[in-house]
C-alpha positions as a Python dict, from the first residue, in 0.01 Angstrom:
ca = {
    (1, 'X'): (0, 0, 0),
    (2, 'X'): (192, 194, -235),
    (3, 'X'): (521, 255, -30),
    (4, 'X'): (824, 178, -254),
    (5, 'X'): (1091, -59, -109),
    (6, 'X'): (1441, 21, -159),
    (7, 'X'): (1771, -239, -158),
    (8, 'X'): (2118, -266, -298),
    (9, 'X'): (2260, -61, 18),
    (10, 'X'): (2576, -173, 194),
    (11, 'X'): (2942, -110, 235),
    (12, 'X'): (3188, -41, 7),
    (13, 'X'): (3525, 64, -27),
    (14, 'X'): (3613, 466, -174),
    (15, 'X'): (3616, 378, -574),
    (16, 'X'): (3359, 119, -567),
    (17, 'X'): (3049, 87, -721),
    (18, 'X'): (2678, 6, -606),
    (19, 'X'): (2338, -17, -740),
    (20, 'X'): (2052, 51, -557),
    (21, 'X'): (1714, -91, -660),
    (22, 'X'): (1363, 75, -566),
    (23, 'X'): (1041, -183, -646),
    (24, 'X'): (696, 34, -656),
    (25, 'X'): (381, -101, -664),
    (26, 'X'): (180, 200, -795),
    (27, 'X'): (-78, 141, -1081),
    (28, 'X'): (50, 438, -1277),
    (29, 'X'): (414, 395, -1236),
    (30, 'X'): (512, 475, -1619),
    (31, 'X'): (378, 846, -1587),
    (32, 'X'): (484, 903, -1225),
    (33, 'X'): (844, 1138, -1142),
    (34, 'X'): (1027, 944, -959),
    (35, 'X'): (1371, 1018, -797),
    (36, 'X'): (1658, 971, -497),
    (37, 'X'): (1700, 1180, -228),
    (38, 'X'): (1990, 1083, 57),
    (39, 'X'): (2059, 1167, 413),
    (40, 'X'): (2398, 1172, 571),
    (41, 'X'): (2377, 1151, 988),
    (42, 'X'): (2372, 1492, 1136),
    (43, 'X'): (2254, 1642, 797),
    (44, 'X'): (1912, 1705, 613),
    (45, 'X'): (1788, 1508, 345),
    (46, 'X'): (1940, 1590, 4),
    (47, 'X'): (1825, 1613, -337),
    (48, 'X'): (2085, 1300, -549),
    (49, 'X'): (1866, 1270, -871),
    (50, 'X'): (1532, 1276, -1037),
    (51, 'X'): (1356, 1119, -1377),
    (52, 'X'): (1047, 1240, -1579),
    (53, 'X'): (798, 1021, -1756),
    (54, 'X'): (1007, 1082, -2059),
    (55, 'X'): (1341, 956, -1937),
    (56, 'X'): (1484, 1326, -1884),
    (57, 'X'): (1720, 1335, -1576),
    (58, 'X'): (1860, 1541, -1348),
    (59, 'X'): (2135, 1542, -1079),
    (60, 'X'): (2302, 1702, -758),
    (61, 'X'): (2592, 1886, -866),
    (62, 'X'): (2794, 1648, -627),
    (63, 'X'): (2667, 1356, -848),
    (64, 'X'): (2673, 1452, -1207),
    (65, 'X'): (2917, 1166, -1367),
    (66, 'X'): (2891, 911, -1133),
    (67, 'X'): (2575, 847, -1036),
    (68, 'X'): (2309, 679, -1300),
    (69, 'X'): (1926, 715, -1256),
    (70, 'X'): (1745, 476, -1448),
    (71, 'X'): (1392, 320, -1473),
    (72, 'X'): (1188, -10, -1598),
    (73, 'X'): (842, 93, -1633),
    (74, 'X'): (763, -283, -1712),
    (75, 'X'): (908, -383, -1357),
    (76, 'X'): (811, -67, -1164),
    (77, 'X'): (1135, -49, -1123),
    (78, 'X'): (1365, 259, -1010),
    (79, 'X'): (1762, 222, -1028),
    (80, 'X'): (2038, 421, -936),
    (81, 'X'): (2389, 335, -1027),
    (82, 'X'): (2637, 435, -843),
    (83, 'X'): (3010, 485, -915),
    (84, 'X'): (3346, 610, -791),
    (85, 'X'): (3199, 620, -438),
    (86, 'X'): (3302, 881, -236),
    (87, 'X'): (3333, 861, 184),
    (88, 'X'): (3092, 1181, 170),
    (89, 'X'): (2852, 955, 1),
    (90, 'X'): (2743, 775, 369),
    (91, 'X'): (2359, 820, 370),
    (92, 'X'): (2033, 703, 415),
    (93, 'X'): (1875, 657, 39),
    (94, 'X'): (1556, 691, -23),
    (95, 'X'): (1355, 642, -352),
    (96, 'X'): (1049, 871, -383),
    (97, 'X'): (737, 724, -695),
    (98, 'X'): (530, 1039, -688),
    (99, 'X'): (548, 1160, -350),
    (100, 'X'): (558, 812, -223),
    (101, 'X'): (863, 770, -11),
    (102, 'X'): (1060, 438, 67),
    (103, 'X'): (1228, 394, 395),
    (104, 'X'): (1583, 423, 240),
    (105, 'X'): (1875, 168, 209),
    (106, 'X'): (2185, 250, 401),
    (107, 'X'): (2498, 310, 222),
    (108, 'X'): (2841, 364, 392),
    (109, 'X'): (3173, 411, 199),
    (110, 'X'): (3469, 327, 430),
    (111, 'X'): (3805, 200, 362),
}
């Protein structure tokens, strides 16, 4: 079984911060691309963030400098930081270890 598990979802209040944590089991988890994807209700799954092998990163556009991707290849560990939450934010998360998706971790930003 090589399905990633996700956690660190909940709710928060507009400026708040959360980190969401993604364990993977997978044997070759240091040269795997790994990344988040989110999905608001009503709305299709969205591209948040992505790392290489390497430790390159990319983001969404609606991300960039406030949300964090980060990894622990000694833990098979994935980890996004979030910041400044925003109500638009509500989604689904979902980690993704080379092509192996989690079942996501809700997070809901709501005064």
């Amino acid at each position: 079984q090589v399905q990633p598990v996700e956690s660190g979802g909940g709710l928060v209040q507009p400026g708040g911060s959360l980190r969401l944590s993604c364990a993977a089991s997978r044997g070759s988890f240091s040269v795997a691309v790994m990344g988040w994807y989110r999905q608001a209700p009503g709305e299709e799954r969205e591209f948040v963030a992505i790392i290489m092998p390497n430790g390159i990163t990319r983001y969404a556009d609606s991300v960039k400098g406030r949300f964090t991707v980060s990894r622990d290849n000694i833990k098979k560990m994935l980890y996004l930081q979030i910041n400044n939450l925003k109500p638009e934010d509500t989604a689904v998360y979902y980690c993704v270890v080379a092509g192996d998706w989690g079942q996501g971790t809700q997070v809901t930003v709501s005064s």
